[in-house]
N, C-alpha and C positions, 0 to 999 in steps of 0.2 A: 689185350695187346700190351705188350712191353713196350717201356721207355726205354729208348738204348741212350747212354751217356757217356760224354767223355769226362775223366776224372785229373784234375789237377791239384796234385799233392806236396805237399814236403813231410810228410808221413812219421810224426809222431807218434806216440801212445791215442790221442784221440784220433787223427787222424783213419790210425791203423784199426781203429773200432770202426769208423764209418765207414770202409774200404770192406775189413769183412761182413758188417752187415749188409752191405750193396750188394756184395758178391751173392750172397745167400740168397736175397730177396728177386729169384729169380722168375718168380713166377708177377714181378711188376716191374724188377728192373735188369736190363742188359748191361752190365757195365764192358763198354765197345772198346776202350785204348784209357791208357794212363800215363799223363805227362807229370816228371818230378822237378821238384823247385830247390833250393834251399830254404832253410830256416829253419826248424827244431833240431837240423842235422844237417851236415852236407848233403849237396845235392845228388853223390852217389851211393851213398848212404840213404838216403830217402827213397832214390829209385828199388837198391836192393830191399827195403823196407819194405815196398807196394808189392813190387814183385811176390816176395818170399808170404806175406798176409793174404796176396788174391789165388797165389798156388794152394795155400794150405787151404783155404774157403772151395778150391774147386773151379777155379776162374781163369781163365787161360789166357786172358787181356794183355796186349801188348804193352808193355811200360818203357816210356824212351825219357832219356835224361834232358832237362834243360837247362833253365836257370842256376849259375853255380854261386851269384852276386846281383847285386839290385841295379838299377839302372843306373846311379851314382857313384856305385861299386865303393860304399864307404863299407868297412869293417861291422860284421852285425853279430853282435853279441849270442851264441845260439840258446835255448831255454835249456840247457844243461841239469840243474836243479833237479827239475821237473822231469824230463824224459832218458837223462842217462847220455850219456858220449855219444852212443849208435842210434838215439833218438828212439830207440826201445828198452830202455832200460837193461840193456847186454843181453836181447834176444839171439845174437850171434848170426843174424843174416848176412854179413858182410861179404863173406866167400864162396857162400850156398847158395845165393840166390844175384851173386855181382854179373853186371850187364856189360857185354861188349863194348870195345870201344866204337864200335859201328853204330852204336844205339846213341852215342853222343851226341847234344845239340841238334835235336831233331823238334824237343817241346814245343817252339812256337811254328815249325813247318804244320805239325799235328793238331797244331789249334785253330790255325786257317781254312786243314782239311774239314775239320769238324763244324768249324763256323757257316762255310759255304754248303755244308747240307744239311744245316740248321740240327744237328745233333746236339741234346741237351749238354750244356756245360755246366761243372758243377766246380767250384775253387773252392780247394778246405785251405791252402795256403800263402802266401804272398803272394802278389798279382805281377810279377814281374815276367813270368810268359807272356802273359796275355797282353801287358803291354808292348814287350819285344814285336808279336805279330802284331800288333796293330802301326807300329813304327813301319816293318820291313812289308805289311799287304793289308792297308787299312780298307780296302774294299772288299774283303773276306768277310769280315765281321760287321759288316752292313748289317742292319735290323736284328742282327742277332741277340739273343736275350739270357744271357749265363748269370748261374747264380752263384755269387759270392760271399764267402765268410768275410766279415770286415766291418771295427766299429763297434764300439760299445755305449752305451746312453744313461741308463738307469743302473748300471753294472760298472765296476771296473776292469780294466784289462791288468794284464800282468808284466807290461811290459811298464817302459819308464812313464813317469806321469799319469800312471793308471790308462795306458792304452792301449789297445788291444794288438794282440803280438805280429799279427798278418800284417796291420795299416803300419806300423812302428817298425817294420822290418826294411817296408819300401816304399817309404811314402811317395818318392816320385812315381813307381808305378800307380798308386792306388789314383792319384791326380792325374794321371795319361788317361786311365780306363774313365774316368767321370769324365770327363772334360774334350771325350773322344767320340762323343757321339752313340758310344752301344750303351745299351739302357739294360745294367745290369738289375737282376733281383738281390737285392742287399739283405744278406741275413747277419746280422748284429748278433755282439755275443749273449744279449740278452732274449736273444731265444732257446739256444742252449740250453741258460740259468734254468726257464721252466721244465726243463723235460728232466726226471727221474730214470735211472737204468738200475733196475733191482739184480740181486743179486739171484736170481732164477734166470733172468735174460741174459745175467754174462755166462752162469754154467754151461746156459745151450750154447751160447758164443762159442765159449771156449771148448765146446763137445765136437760142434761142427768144423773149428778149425783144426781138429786133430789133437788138443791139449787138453 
Protein backbone atom coordinates (compact mmCIF):
# COMPACT_ATOMS: atom_id res chain seq x y z
CA UNK A 1 0.00 0.00 0.00
CA UNK A 2 1.21 3.49 -0.90
CA UNK A 3 1.54 6.57 1.25
CA UNK A 4 -0.10 9.29 -0.52
CA UNK A 5 1.52 12.80 0.49
CA UNK A 6 1.13 16.22 0.34
CA UNK A 7 4.43 18.09 -0.51
CA UNK A 8 5.30 21.69 0.53
CA UNK A 9 8.15 23.19 -1.28
CA UNK A 10 10.10 26.17 -2.22
CA UNK A 11 12.06 24.02 -4.51
CA UNK A 12 15.50 24.51 -4.73
CA UNK A 13 18.36 22.31 -6.14
CA UNK A 14 17.82 19.84 -2.89
CA UNK A 15 14.44 20.46 -2.72
CA UNK A 16 14.03 19.45 -6.50
CA UNK A 17 16.15 16.00 -5.60
CA UNK A 18 13.63 15.10 -2.95
CA UNK A 19 10.56 16.02 -5.32
CA UNK A 20 12.04 13.58 -8.06
CA UNK A 21 12.87 10.95 -5.87
CA UNK A 22 9.20 10.86 -4.42
CA UNK A 23 7.88 10.98 -7.74
CA UNK A 24 9.79 7.82 -8.61
CA UNK A 25 9.25 5.94 -5.65
CA UNK A 26 6.05 4.99 -6.79
CA UNK A 27 5.77 1.72 -5.85
CA UNK A 28 5.77 3.22 -1.72
CA UNK A 29 4.87 6.72 -2.41
CA UNK A 30 1.86 8.73 -3.95
CA UNK A 31 2.98 12.23 -4.08
CA UNK A 32 -1.15 13.47 -4.17
CA UNK A 33 -0.71 17.79 -4.65
CA UNK A 34 2.20 20.15 -4.11
CA UNK A 35 1.93 23.61 -2.35
CA UNK A 36 4.92 26.21 -3.14
CA UNK A 37 6.44 28.67 -0.68
CA UNK A 38 9.06 31.17 -1.09
CA UNK A 39 12.65 30.96 -0.09
CA UNK A 40 15.60 29.52 -2.19
CA UNK A 41 13.37 31.41 -4.91
CA UNK A 42 10.39 33.09 -5.40
CA UNK A 43 7.41 31.67 -4.86
CA UNK A 44 6.44 31.43 -8.65
CA UNK A 45 9.58 30.29 -9.39
CA UNK A 46 9.51 27.47 -6.90
CA UNK A 47 6.06 26.50 -8.12
CA UNK A 48 7.26 26.38 -11.85
CA UNK A 49 10.22 24.51 -10.11
CA UNK A 50 8.05 21.50 -8.74
CA UNK A 51 6.01 21.60 -11.54
CA UNK A 52 8.60 21.20 -14.34
CA UNK A 53 10.82 18.38 -11.68
CA UNK A 54 7.33 16.10 -10.96
CA UNK A 55 6.46 16.41 -15.09
CA UNK A 56 9.87 15.30 -16.05
CA UNK A 57 9.76 12.30 -13.08
CA UNK A 58 6.27 11.19 -14.55
CA UNK A 59 4.05 12.73 -11.79
CA UNK A 60 1.17 14.55 -12.68
CA UNK A 61 0.50 16.24 -8.96
CA UNK A 62 -1.26 19.28 -8.84
CA UNK A 63 1.15 22.24 -7.66
CA UNK A 64 -0.60 25.44 -6.51
CA UNK A 65 1.31 28.57 -5.50
CA UNK A 66 1.30 29.99 -1.97
CA UNK A 67 3.34 31.78 0.35
CA UNK A 68 5.02 34.67 -1.63
CA UNK A 69 6.52 36.35 2.04
CA UNK A 70 6.63 35.32 5.72
CA UNK A 71 4.17 36.19 8.10
CA UNK A 72 6.13 39.52 9.14
CA UNK A 73 6.57 39.93 5.47
CA UNK A 74 10.34 41.27 6.37
CA UNK A 75 12.57 41.13 3.19
CA UNK A 76 14.32 37.56 3.15
CA UNK A 77 17.46 37.24 1.68
CA UNK A 78 17.02 34.30 -1.03
CA UNK A 79 20.18 31.37 -0.91
CA UNK A 80 21.20 32.81 -4.40
CA UNK A 81 24.90 31.51 -3.90
CA UNK A 82 23.91 28.31 -3.72
CA UNK A 83 20.86 27.62 -6.03
CA UNK A 84 21.10 30.28 -8.94
CA UNK A 85 18.33 33.19 -9.50
CA UNK A 86 15.65 30.50 -10.60
CA UNK A 87 16.51 28.40 -7.63
CA UNK A 88 17.79 25.74 -10.24
CA UNK A 89 20.78 26.86 -11.08
CA UNK A 90 19.23 28.34 -14.77
CA UNK A 91 17.36 25.15 -15.42
CA UNK A 92 15.05 27.51 -17.49
CA UNK A 93 11.48 26.30 -15.97
CA UNK A 94 10.30 29.64 -15.66
CA UNK A 95 7.95 29.82 -18.93
CA UNK A 96 7.67 25.89 -19.55
CA UNK A 97 6.36 24.91 -16.80
CA UNK A 98 4.73 28.71 -15.28
CA UNK A 99 1.24 28.13 -13.39
CA UNK A 100 -1.90 30.21 -14.02
CA UNK A 101 -2.81 32.91 -12.28
CA UNK A 102 -5.85 30.81 -11.05
CA UNK A 103 -3.46 28.48 -9.27
CA UNK A 104 -2.57 31.49 -6.96
CA UNK A 105 -2.96 31.56 -3.18
CA UNK A 106 -4.45 28.36 -2.91
CA UNK A 107 -1.34 26.69 -0.60
CA UNK A 108 -2.91 26.96 2.73
CA UNK A 109 -6.65 26.33 1.31
CA UNK A 110 -4.66 22.80 0.07
CA UNK A 111 -3.09 22.28 3.29
CA UNK A 112 -6.34 22.28 5.27
CA UNK A 113 -7.66 19.98 2.60
CA UNK A 114 -4.90 17.55 3.23
CA UNK A 115 -4.95 18.00 6.99
CA UNK A 116 -8.52 17.06 7.41
CA UNK A 117 -8.00 13.66 5.77
CA UNK A 118 -4.95 13.13 7.51
CA UNK A 119 -2.91 12.96 4.18
CA UNK A 120 0.89 12.68 5.06
CA UNK A 121 2.42 16.16 4.97
CA UNK A 122 5.88 16.62 4.30
CA UNK A 123 7.70 20.53 4.48
CA UNK A 124 11.06 20.71 2.70
CA UNK A 125 10.58 24.52 3.07
CA UNK A 126 9.60 27.59 5.28
CA UNK A 127 6.49 26.91 7.27
CA UNK A 128 4.69 29.81 6.43
CA UNK A 129 1.75 27.94 4.59
CA UNK A 130 1.12 25.95 7.18
CA UNK A 131 1.09 28.64 9.49
CA UNK A 132 -1.16 30.78 7.30
CA UNK A 133 -3.79 27.71 7.51
CA UNK A 134 -3.54 27.14 10.80
CA UNK A 135 -4.32 31.15 11.35
CA UNK A 136 -7.43 31.24 8.71
CA UNK A 137 -8.83 26.94 9.96
CA UNK A 138 -6.98 25.85 12.94
CA UNK A 139 -9.44 23.06 13.45
CA UNK A 140 -8.21 21.41 9.99
CA UNK A 141 -5.14 20.44 11.40
CA UNK A 142 -6.30 19.17 14.67
CA UNK A 143 -4.00 15.81 15.49
CA UNK A 144 -2.64 16.25 12.53
CA UNK A 145 1.20 14.99 12.35
CA UNK A 146 3.30 16.68 9.24
CA UNK A 147 6.89 16.43 8.87
CA UNK A 148 9.11 19.19 8.81
CA UNK A 149 12.53 20.30 7.68
CA UNK A 150 13.57 22.60 10.39
CA UNK A 151 16.56 23.23 12.94
CA UNK A 152 20.03 22.28 13.20
CA UNK A 153 21.86 21.03 16.58
CA UNK A 154 25.16 19.19 16.03
CA UNK A 155 25.34 20.97 12.38
CA UNK A 156 25.30 24.34 11.23
CA UNK A 157 22.83 25.84 8.93
CA UNK A 158 23.65 28.22 6.40
CA UNK A 159 21.80 30.77 6.91
CA UNK A 160 22.83 33.88 9.52
CA UNK A 161 24.32 32.67 12.91
CA UNK A 162 24.61 29.26 11.58
CA UNK A 163 20.82 28.55 11.25
CA UNK A 164 19.17 26.64 9.31
CA UNK A 165 17.70 28.43 6.16
CA UNK A 166 13.81 27.06 6.52
CA UNK A 167 13.63 28.37 10.52
CA UNK A 168 15.72 31.87 9.47
CA UNK A 169 13.58 32.35 6.60
CA UNK A 170 10.30 32.67 8.88
CA UNK A 171 10.76 32.31 12.22
CA UNK A 172 7.40 33.64 13.01
CA UNK A 173 5.98 30.76 11.18
CA UNK A 174 8.06 28.22 12.55
CA UNK A 175 6.85 29.68 16.40
CA UNK A 176 2.82 29.54 15.14
CA UNK A 177 3.28 25.69 14.07
CA UNK A 178 5.09 24.78 17.69
CA UNK A 179 3.20 26.66 19.72
CA UNK A 180 -0.18 25.74 17.68
CA UNK A 181 -0.96 22.66 19.14
CA UNK A 182 0.03 20.08 15.87
CA UNK A 183 2.84 17.96 16.79
CA UNK A 184 4.95 18.14 13.94
CA UNK A 185 7.72 15.32 13.22
CA UNK A 186 10.94 17.67 13.17
CA UNK A 187 13.57 16.60 10.89
CA UNK A 188 16.68 18.68 11.66
CA UNK A 189 19.37 19.39 9.28
CA UNK A 190 21.50 16.95 10.99
CA UNK A 191 19.84 14.22 9.52
CA UNK A 192 20.52 15.01 6.08
CA UNK A 193 24.46 15.40 7.26
CA UNK A 194 24.16 11.42 7.52
CA UNK A 195 22.80 10.30 4.43
CA UNK A 196 25.42 9.88 1.37
CA UNK A 197 23.88 10.19 -2.42
CA UNK A 198 26.47 8.52 -4.62
CA UNK A 199 27.14 9.37 -7.85
CA UNK A 200 25.32 6.10 -9.35
CA UNK A 201 21.95 7.21 -7.60
CA UNK A 202 22.17 10.67 -9.16
CA UNK A 203 22.94 9.08 -12.89
CA UNK A 204 19.62 6.92 -12.43
CA UNK A 205 18.06 10.34 -11.01
CA UNK A 206 19.05 12.16 -13.63
CA UNK A 207 18.26 8.90 -16.39
CA UNK A 208 14.64 8.91 -15.09
CA UNK A 209 14.10 12.53 -15.21
CA UNK A 210 14.84 12.67 -18.75
CA UNK A 211 18.57 14.27 -18.40
Amino acid sequence: MTLRVHIDTDCGVDDALALAMLARARDLIEVGSVSAVFGNTYVDQAAANARGVLRLAGCGAEVHIGAGSGLAKRRVERMRPAHGVDGLNGAGFSQRWKLPELDRGHGADLLAFAARRKIAGLFLGPLTNLARGLLDDPAAFRDWRPTITAGAFAVEGKAAGGADFNSWSDPEALQRVLESGVRPRLMPMDVSSQVTLTRAALEAGAACCGS
